[in-house]
Biotite code that builds the C-alpha atoms (Angstrom):
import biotite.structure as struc

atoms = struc.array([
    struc.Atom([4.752, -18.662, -13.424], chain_id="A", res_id=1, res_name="UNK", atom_name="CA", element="C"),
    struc.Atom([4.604, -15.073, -13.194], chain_id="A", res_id=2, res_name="UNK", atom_name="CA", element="C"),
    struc.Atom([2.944, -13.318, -9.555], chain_id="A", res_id=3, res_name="UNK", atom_name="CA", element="C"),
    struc.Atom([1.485, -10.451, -8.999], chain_id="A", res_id=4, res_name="UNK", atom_name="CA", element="C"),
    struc.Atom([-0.152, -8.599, -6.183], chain_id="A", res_id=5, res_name="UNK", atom_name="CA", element="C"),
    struc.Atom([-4.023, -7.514, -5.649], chain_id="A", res_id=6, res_name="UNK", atom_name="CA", element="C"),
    struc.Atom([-5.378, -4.908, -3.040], chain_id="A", res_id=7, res_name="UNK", atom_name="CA", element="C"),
    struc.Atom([-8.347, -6.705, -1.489], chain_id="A", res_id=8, res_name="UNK", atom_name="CA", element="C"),
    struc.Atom([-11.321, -4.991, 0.249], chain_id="A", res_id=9, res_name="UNK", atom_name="CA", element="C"),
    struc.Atom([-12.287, -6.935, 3.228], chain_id="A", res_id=10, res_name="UNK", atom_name="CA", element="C"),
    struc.Atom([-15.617, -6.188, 5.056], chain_id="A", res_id=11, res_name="UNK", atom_name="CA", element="C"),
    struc.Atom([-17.987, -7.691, 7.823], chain_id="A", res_id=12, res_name="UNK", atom_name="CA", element="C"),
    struc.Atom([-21.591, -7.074, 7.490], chain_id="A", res_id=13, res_name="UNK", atom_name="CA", element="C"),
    struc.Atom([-24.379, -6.953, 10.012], chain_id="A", res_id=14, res_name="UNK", atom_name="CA", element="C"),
    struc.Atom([-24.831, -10.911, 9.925], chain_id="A", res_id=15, res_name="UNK", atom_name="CA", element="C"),
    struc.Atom([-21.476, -11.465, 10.639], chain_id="A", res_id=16, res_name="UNK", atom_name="CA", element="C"),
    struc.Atom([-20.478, -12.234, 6.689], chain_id="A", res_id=17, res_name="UNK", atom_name="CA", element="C"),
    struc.Atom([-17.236, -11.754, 5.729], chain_id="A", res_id=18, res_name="UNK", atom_name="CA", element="C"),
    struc.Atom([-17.489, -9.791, 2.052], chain_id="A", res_id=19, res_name="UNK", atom_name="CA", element="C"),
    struc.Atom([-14.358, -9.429, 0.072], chain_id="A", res_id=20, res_name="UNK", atom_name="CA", element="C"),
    struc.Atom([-13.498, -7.495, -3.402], chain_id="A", res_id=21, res_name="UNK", atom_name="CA", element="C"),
    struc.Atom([-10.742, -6.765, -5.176], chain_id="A", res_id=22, res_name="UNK", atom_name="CA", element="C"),
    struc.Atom([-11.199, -3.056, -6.743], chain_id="A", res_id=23, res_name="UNK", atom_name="CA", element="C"),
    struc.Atom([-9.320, -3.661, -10.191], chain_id="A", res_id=24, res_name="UNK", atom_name="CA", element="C"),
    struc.Atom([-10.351, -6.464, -11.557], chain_id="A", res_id=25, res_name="UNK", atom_name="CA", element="C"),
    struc.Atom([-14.545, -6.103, -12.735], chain_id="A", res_id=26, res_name="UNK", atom_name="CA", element="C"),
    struc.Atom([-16.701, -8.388, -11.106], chain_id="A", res_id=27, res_name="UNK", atom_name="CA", element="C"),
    struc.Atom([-14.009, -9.898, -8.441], chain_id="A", res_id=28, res_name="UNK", atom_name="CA", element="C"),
    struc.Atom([-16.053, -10.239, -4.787], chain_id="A", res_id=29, res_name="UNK", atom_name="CA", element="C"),
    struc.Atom([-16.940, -13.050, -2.840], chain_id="A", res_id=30, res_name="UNK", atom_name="CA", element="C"),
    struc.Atom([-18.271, -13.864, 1.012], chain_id="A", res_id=31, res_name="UNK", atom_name="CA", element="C"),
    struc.Atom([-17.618, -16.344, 3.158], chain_id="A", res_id=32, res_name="UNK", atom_name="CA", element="C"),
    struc.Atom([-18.680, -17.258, 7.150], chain_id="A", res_id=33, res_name="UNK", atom_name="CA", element="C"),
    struc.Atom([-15.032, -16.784, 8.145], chain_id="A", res_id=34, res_name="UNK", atom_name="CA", element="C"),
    struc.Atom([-12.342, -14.572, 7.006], chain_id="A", res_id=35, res_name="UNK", atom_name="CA", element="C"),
    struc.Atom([-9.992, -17.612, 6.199], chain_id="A", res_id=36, res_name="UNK", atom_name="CA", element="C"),
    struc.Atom([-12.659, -18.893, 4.115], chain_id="A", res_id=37, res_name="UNK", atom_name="CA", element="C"),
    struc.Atom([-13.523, -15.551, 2.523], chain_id="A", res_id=38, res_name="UNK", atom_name="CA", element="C"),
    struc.Atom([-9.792, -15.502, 1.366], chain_id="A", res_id=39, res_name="UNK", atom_name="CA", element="C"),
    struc.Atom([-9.958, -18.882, 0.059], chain_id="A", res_id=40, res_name="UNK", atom_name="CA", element="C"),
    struc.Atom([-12.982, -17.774, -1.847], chain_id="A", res_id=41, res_name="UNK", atom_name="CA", element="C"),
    struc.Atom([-11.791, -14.771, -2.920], chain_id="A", res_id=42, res_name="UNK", atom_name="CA", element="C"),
    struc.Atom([-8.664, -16.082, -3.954], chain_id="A", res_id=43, res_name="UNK", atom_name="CA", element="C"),
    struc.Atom([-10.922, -18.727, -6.610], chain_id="A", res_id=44, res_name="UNK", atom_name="CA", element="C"),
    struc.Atom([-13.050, -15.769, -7.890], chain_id="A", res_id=45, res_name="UNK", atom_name="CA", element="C"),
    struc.Atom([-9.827, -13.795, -8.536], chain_id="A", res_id=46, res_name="UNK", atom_name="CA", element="C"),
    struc.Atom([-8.440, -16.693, -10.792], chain_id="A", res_id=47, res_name="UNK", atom_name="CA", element="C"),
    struc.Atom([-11.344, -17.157, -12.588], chain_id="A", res_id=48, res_name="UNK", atom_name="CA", element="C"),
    struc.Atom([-11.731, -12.905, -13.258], chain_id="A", res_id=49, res_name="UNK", atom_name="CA", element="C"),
    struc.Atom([-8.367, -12.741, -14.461], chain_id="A", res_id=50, res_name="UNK", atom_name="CA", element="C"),
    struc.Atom([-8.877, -16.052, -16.904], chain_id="A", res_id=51, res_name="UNK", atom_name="CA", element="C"),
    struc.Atom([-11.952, -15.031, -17.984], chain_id="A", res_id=52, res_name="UNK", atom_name="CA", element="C"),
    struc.Atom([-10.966, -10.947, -18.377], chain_id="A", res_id=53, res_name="UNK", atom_name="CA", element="C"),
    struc.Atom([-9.267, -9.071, -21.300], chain_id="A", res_id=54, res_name="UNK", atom_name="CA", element="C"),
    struc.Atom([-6.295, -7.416, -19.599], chain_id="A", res_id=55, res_name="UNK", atom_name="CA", element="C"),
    struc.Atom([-7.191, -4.207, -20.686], chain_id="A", res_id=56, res_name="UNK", atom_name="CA", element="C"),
    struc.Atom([-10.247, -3.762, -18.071], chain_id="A", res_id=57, res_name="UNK", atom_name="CA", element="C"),
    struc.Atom([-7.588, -4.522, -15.069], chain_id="A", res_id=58, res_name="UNK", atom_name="CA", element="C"),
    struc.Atom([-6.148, -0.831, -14.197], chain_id="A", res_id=59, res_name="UNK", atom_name="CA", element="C"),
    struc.Atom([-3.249, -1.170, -11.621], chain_id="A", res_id=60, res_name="UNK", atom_name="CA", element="C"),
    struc.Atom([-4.397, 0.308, -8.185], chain_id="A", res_id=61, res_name="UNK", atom_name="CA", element="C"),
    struc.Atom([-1.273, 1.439, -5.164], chain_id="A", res_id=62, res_name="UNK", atom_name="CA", element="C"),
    struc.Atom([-3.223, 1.111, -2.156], chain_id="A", res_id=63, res_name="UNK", atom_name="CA", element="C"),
    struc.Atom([-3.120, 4.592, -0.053], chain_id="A", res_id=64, res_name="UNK", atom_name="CA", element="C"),
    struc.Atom([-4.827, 4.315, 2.764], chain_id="A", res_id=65, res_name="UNK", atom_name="CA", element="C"),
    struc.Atom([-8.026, 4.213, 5.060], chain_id="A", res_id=66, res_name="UNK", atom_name="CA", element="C"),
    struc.Atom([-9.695, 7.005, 6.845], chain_id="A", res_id=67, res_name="UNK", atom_name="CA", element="C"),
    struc.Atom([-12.610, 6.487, 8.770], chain_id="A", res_id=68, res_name="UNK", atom_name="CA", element="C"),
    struc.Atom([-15.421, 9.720, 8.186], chain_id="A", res_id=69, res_name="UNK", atom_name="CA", element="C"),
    struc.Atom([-18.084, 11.176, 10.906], chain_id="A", res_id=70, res_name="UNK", atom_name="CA", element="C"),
    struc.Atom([-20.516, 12.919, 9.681], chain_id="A", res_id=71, res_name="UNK", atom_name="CA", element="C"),
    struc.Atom([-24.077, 13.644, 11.278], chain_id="A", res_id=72, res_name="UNK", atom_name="CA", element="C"),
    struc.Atom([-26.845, 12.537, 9.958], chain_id="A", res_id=73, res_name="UNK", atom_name="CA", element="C"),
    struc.Atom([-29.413, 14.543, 9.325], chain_id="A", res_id=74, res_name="UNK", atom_name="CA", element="C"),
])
């Protein structure tokens, strides 16, 4: 069985949600109370995306960085 590696966004909203995506594969986001069972989630959607995707819609993606912005709002 062949492995390979997503980048996954991981965010927490106002309500204390976890909310996960992964960027390269369409329609690939989840939630989930707690970040353990975001991942768990997450990793179920992924499986299904990739089963249910043609291969040429999933662009590889080398994860650079994160930089936080301030700007004022106007």
């Amino acid at each position: 069985m062949d492995t390979h590696s997503y980048i996954a966004y991981i965010e927490q909203d106002e309500d204390g949600m976890f909310v996960g995506s992964v960027p390269s594969v369409p329609g690939c986001h989840t939630q989930g109370e707690t970040e353990e069972k975001l991942l768990a989630n997450l990793e179920e959607v992924l499986l299904l995306c990739l089963r249910n995707s043609d291969e040429k819609q999933i662009s590889p993606t080398h994860f650079v960085g994160i930089k936080e912005l301030t700007v004022a709002h106007i």
